[in-house]
C-alpha positions in Angstrom: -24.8 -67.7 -60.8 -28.3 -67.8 -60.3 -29.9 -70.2 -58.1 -32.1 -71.0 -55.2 -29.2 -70.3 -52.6 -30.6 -66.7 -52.9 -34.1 -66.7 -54.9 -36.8 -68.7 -53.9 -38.4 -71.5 -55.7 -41.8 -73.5 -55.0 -41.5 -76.9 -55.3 -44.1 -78.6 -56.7 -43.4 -82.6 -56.6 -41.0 -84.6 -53.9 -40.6 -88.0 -54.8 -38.1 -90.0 -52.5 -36.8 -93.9 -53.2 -34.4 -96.4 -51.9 -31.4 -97.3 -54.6 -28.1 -98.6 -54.6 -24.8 -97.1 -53.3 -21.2 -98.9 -54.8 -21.1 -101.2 -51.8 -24.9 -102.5 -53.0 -26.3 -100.8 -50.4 -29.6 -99.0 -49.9 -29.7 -95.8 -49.9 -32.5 -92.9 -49.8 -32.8 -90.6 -53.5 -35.1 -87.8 -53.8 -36.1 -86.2 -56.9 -37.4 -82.6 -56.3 -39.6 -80.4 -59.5 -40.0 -77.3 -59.0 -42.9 -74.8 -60.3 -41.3 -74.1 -63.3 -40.5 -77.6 -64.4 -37.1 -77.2 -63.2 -35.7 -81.0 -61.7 -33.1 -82.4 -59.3 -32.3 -85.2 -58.1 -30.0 -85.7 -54.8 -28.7 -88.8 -52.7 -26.3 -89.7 -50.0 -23.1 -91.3 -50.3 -21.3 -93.1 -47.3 -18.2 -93.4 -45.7 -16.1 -96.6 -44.6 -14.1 -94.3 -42.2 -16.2 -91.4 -41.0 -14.8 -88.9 -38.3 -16.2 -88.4 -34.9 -18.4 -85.3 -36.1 -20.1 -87.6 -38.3 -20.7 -90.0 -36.2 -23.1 -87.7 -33.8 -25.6 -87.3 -36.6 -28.3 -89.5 -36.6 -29.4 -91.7 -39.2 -32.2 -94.1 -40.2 -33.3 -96.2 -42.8 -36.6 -94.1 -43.9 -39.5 -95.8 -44.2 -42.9 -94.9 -46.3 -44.0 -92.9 -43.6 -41.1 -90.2 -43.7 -41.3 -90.0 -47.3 -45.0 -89.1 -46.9 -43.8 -86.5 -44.3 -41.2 -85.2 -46.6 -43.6 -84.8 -49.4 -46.0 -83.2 -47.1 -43.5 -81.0 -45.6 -42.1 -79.3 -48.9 -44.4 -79.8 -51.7 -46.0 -76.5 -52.6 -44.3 -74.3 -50.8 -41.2 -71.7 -52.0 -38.2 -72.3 -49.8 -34.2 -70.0 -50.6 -31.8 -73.0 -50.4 -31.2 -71.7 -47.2 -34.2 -71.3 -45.7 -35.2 -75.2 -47.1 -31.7 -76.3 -45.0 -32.9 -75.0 -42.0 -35.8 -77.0 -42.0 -34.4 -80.1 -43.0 -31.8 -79.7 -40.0 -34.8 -79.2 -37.6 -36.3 -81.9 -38.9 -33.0 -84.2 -38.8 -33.4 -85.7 -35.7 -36.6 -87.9 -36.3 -36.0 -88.1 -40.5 -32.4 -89.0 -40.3 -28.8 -87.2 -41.7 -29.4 -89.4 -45.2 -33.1 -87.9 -46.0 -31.8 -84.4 -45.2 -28.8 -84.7 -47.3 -30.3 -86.1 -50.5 -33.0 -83.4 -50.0 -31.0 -80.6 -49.8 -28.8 -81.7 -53.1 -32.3 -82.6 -54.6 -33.2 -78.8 -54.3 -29.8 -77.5 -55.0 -29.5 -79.2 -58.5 -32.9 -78.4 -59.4 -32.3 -74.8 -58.5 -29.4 -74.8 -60.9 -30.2 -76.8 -64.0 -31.2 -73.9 -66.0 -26.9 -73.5 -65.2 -25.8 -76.3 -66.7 -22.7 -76.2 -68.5 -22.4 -79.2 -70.2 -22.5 -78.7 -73.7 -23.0 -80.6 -77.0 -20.5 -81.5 -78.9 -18.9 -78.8 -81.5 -21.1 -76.1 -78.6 -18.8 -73.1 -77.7 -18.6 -72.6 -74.0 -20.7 -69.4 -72.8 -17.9 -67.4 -70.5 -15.4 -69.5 -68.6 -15.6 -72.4 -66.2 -12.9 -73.2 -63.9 -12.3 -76.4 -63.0 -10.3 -78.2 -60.4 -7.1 -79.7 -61.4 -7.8 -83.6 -60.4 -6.3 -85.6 -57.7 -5.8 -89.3 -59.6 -5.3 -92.6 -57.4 -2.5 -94.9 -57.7 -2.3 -97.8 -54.6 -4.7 -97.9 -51.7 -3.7 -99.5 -48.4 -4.9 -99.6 -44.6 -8.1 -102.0 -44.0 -10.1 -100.8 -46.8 -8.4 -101.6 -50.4 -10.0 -102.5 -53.2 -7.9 -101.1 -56.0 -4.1 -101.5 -56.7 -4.0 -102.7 -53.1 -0.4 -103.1 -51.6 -0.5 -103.7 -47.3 0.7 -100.4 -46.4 -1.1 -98.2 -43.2 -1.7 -95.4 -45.8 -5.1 -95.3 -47.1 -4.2 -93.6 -50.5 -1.4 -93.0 -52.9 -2.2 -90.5 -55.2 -0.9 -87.9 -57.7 -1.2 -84.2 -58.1 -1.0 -82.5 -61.0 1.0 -79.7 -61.9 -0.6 -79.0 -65.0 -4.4 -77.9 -66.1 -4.4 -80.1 -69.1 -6.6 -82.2 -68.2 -6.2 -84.3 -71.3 -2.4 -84.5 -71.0 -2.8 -85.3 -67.2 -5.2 -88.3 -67.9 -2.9 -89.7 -70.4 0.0 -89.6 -68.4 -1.7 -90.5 -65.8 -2.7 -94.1 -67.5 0.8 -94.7 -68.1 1.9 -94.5 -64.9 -1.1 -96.9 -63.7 0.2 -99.1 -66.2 3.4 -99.2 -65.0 2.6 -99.5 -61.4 -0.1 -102.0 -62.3 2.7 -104.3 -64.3 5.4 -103.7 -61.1 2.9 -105.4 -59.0 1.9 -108.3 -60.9 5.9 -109.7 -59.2 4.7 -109.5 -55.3 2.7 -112.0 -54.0 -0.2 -111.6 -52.0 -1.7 -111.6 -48.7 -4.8 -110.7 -46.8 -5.3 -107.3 -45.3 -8.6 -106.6 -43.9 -10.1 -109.5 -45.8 -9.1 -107.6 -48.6 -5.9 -110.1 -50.6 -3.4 -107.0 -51.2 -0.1 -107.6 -52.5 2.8 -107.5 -50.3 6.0 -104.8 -50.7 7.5 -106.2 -48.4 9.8 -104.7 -45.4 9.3 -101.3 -45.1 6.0 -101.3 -47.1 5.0 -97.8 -46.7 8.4 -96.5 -47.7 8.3 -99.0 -50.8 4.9 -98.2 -52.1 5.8 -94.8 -52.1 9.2 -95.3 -54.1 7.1 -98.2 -56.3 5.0 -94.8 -57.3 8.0 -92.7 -57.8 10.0 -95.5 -59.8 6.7 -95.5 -61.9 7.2 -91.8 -62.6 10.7 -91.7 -63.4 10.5 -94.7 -65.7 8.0 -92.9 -68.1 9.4 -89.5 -67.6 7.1 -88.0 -65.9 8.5 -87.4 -62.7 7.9 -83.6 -63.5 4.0 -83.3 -63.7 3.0 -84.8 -60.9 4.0 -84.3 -57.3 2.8 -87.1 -54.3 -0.2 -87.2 -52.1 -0.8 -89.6 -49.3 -4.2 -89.5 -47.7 -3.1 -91.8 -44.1 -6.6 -91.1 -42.9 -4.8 -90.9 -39.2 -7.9 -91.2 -37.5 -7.7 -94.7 -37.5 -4.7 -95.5 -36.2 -5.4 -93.7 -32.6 -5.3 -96.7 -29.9 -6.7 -94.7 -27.5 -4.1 -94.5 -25.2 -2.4 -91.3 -26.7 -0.4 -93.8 -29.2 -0.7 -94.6 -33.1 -1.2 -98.4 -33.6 -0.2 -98.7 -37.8 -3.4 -101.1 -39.1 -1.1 -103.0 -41.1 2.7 -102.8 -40.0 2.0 -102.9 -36.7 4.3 -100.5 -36.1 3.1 -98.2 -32.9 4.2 -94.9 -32.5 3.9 -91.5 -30.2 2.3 -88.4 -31.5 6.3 -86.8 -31.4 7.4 -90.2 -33.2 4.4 -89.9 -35.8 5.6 -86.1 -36.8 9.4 -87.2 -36.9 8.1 -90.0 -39.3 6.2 -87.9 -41.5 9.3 -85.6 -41.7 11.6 -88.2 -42.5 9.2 -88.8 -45.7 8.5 -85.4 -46.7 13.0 -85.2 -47.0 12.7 -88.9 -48.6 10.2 -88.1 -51.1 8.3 -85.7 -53.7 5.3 -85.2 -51.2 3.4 -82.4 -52.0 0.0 -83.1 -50.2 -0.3 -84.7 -46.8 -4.1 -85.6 -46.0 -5.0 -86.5 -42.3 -1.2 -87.4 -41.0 -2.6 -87.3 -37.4 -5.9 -87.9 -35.5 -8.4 -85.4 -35.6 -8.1 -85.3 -31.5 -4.6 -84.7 -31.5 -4.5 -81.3 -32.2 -1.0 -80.7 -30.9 0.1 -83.2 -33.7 -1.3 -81.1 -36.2 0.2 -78.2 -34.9 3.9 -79.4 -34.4 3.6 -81.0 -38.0 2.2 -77.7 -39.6 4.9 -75.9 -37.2 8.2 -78.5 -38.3 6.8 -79.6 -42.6 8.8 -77.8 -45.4 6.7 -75.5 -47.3 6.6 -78.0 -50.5 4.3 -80.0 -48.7 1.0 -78.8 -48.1 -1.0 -80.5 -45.0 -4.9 -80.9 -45.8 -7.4 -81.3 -43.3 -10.5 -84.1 -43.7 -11.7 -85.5 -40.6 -10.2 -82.7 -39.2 -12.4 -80.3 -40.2 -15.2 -82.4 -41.4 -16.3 -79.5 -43.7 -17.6 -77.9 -41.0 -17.7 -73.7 -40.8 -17.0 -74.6 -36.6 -14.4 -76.7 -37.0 -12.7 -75.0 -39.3 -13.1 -71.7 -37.6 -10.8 -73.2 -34.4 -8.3 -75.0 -37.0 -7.6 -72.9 -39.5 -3.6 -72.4 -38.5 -3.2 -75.9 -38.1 -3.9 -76.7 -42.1 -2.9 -75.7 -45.6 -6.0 -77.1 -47.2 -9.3 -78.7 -46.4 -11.5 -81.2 -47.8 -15.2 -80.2 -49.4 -17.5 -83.5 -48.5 -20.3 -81.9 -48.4 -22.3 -84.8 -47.0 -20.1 -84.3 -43.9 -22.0 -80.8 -43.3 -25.5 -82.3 -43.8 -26.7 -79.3 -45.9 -25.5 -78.0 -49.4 -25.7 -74.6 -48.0 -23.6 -75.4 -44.8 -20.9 -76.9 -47.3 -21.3 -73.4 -49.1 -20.4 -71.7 -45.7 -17.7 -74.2 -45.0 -16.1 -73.6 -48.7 -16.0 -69.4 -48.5 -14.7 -69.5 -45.1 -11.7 -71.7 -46.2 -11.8 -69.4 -49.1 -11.5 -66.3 -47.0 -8.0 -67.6 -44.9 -6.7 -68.3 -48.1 -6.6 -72.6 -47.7 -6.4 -74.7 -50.8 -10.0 -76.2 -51.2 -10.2 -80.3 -52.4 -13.7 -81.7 -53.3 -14.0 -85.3 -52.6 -15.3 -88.2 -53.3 -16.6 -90.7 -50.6 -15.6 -94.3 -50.6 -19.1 -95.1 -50.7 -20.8 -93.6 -53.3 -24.0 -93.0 -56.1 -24.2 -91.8 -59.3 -25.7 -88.2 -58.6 -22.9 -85.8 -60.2 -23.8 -83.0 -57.7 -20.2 -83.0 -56.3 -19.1 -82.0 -59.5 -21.4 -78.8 -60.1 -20.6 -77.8 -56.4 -17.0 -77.7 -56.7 -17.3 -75.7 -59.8 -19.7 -73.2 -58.4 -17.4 -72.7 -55.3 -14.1 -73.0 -57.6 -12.1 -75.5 -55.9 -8.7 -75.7 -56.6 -8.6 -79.7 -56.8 -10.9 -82.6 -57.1 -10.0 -85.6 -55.2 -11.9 -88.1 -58.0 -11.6 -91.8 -56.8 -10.3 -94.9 -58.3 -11.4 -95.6 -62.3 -12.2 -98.9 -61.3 -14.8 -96.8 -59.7 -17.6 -96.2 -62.6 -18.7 -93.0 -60.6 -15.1 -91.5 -61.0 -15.6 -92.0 -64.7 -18.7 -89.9 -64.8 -17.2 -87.3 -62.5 -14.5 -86.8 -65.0 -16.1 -86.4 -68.2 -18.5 -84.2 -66.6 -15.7 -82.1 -65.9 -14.7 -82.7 -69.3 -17.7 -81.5 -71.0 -18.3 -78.5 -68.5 -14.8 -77.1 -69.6 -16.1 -77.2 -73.1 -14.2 -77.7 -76.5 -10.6 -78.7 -75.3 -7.8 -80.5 -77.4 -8.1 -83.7 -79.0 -6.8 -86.0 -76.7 -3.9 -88.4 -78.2 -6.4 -90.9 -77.9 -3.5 -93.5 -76.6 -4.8 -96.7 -75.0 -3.4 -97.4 -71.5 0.0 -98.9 -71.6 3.8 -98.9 -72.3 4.4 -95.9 -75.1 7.7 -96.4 -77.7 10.7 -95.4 -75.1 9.6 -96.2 -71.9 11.8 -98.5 -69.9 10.0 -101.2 -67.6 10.1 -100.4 -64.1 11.4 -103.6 -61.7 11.9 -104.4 -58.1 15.4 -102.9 -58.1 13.8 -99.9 -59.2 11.5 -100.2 -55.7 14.7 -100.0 -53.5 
C-alpha cells in the first residue's frame, strides 16, 4: 500500500485547532495538505487509566505560539512518515505528546487518502480488505462506568466473536444487549465512583459474568461468542505488593489473584483475559501465562503499552497485545510495535480509548497492519458507531443485514435473576 511511511511527501499547509474530545474536553486537531492536494486530519484521544509509560510523556495544552512553530517547522518541506516522527519526537519535550500525536496521524492519513477504501454504494471492492473481527461491550465496572454499569472490579465485559459476519455478529449482538439491558432494569442501584451502577449483588464479579452468559444462552447464542474481561489490573496495585479490588474491596496476593483468575477461566466461557495483573508484576503475568488453559488467551495493554521495547522483554508473558497507537506517540512507532507482535506470532487488538474524537484513523491503521480484532467501545459511544460502519463500508458490498431492530426476536425466553445464579 502506498503511502508516506516509505515515499516522501511535501506538505504544503499545517493548520492546528483546539476541539472537543467525548468527555468535552479540549483537545489539539491538526489538519495537514500536502503538495498534491492530498488532506489529513489527526487528533489525540485520552485515557481515564493510562499506564506508567504513558505517564512519563509530557504533555501541554498548546498555545498559539506552538502552532506557529509547528506550522513553521513542517510547512514546505518533504518528510517519509518516518523521517516526520522523528522530528516530532525531538521536538516532544517543549510541544507536548498531544501536538506530536495528532501530527503524526495528520500526516499518516493524508499520505493515504488516495487509499481509501470506502466505497459508494452498489461500488465493487477493488482486491480484498481484511478486517478485524470486532470486540462488542456488554457491562462496564471498576471506577469508571458509564454504560450498562453493574459494581464489579472489572472494567469491561465484552464478547468475542467467533464468526466474520459482521452483519450476523451485530445482530446478535443487539439481542444479547437487550437482554442484558432488560435483566438489569430488576437491581437497584448504587454509587460507584460517582458513577450510580446497579448492584449484582454478593459475589458481583462472578454474577456479572454469569448475567452475560445467562444472556447468551437465553437467545441461543451461546455458540458465537466467547467472553472477554478487560480488569485493567493496573489499578488495583496498593502498593504494597497486594491487589486492593476498587469495588468489592476484596484484597488479594499476586499468588491469590492467579488462583482467582483460574477459578474463572474453569467457571466460565473466557476466551480473552486483558490486563489480569499489574503491569509491574511481571511474575504475575508469568505464573498466569504459565498455569491458564489454552482456551483462554491473555492480552497485554498497559503491559506493553504498544511499545516495540516493551514488548521486546514481554513477549512470553502474553498471547495478544493491544494497538493504541497514541500510547507510542508516533504512527510509525505503532507500525514497529504491530510487525514485531506480528513476527512472535501474538494476536493483535486495535483499541479504542475511553476518551476519544471523531478522527477514524484507528480504523485505517488496523486495516493496513491487519489486526486480528478491534476492540470498538460502547454504542452509547457515537465514535464506536462511525468506527463500525467504516469498517462496514471498507469491506465493501456484504449481505443485507436482517435489518431487525434491537430487542426480544419470536422464541427467545426472558432471562431472570434465577438465571444469574
Amino acid at each position: 500500500m502506498a503511502s508516506g511511511l516509505d515515499v516522501p511527501a511535501g506538505i504544503a499547509q499545517v493548520h492546528g485547532r483546539m476541539v472537543l474530545n467525548t468527555h468535552l474536553e479540549w483537545t489539539p486537531e491538526f489538519t495537514i495538505r500536502l503538495a498534491d492536494g492530498r488532506t489529513g486530519r489527526g487528533a489525540a484521544p485520552g485515557a481515564e487509566t493510562p499506564s506508567v509509560f504513558e505517564a512519563r510523556r509530557p504533555d501541554r495544552v498548546p498555545d498559539r505560539d506552538t502552532f506557529a512553530e509547528v506550522r513553521k517547522a513542517l510547512a514546505g518541506y518533504s518528510f517519509t512518515q518516518g523521517s516526520l516522527d522523528r522530528l516530532l519526537t525531538e521536538r516532544g519535550e517543549s510541544w507536548g505528546a498531544s501536538v506530536v500525536y495528532g501530527v503524526s496521524v495528520a500526516f499518516f492519513e493524508a499520505s493515504r487518502a488516495e487509499d481509501d477504501m470506502e466505497l459508494p454504494d452498489g461500488a465493487a471492492p477493488v482486491g480484498e480488505v481484511r478486517c478485524p473481527r470486532l470486540l462488542l461491550n456488554v457491562l462496564n465496572g471498576g471506577m469508571h462506568a458509564y454504560t450498562n454499569p453493574v459494581a464489579c472490579d472489572f472494567h469491561e465485559v465484552l464478547l468475542v466473536p467467533r464468526s466474520d459476519d459482521y452483519e450476523a455478529v451485530i445482530d446478535a449482538y443487539l439481542r444479547v444487549l437487550h437482554r442484558v439491558r432488560t435483566a438489569l432494569v430488576d437491581f437497584p442501584q448504587r454509587s460507584v465512583g460517582g458513577n450510580r451502577v446497579h448492584d449484582l449483588g454478593p459475589g458481583s464479579n462472578e454474577a456479572a459474568l454469569a448475567l452475560v452468559e445467562g444472556a447468551l444462552k437465553s437467545t441461543g447464542l451461546s455458540g458465537m461468542f466467547g467472553l472477554m474481561v478487560d480488569a485493567s489490573a493496573g489499578d488495583w496495585t496498593d502498593g504494597h505488593r497486594h491487589y486492593a479490588l476498587p469495588v468489592t474491596g476484596r484484597r488479594l496476593t499476586p499468588e491469590g489473584l492467579t488462583k482467582y483468575w483460574l477459578r474463572l477461566m474453569d467457571r466460565f466461557d473466557l476466551t480473552m483475559l486483558e490486563d489480569p495483573c499489574a503491569e509491574s508484576d511481571l511474575d504475575g503475568w508469568r505464573a498466569l501465562h504459565a498455569a491458564r488453559p489454552a482456551e483462554c488467551r491473555l492480552l497485554g495493554d498497559n503491559l506493553t503499552s504498544t511499545l516495540p521495547s516493551e514488548l521486546a522483554v514481554k513477549a512470553g508473558m502474553v498471547d495478544g497485545v493491544l494497538l493504541k497507537p497514541d500510547q507510542n506517540g508516533t504512527v510509525s512507532g505503532a507500525l514497529r510495535f504491530a510487525a514485531m507482535a506480528g513476527e512472535r506470532d501474538l494476536q493483535l487488538v486495535a483499541s479504542h480509548r475511553s476518551v476519544e474524537t471523531d478522527t477514524l484513523f484507528l480504523v485505517h491503521l488496523a486495516t493496513q497492519v491487519e489486526a486480528d480484532y478491534f476492540k470498538i467501545g460502547p454504542f452509547s459511544d457515537f465514535s464506536s458507531v462511525m468506527r463500525s460502519n467504516t469498517l462496514l463500508r471498507r469491506r465493501g458490498p456484504g449481505d443485507v443485514p436482517a435489518g431487525r431492530q434491537p430487542g426480544p426476536v419470536p422464541g427467545d425466553p426472558p432471562l431472570t435473576r434465577r438465571d444469574l445464579t
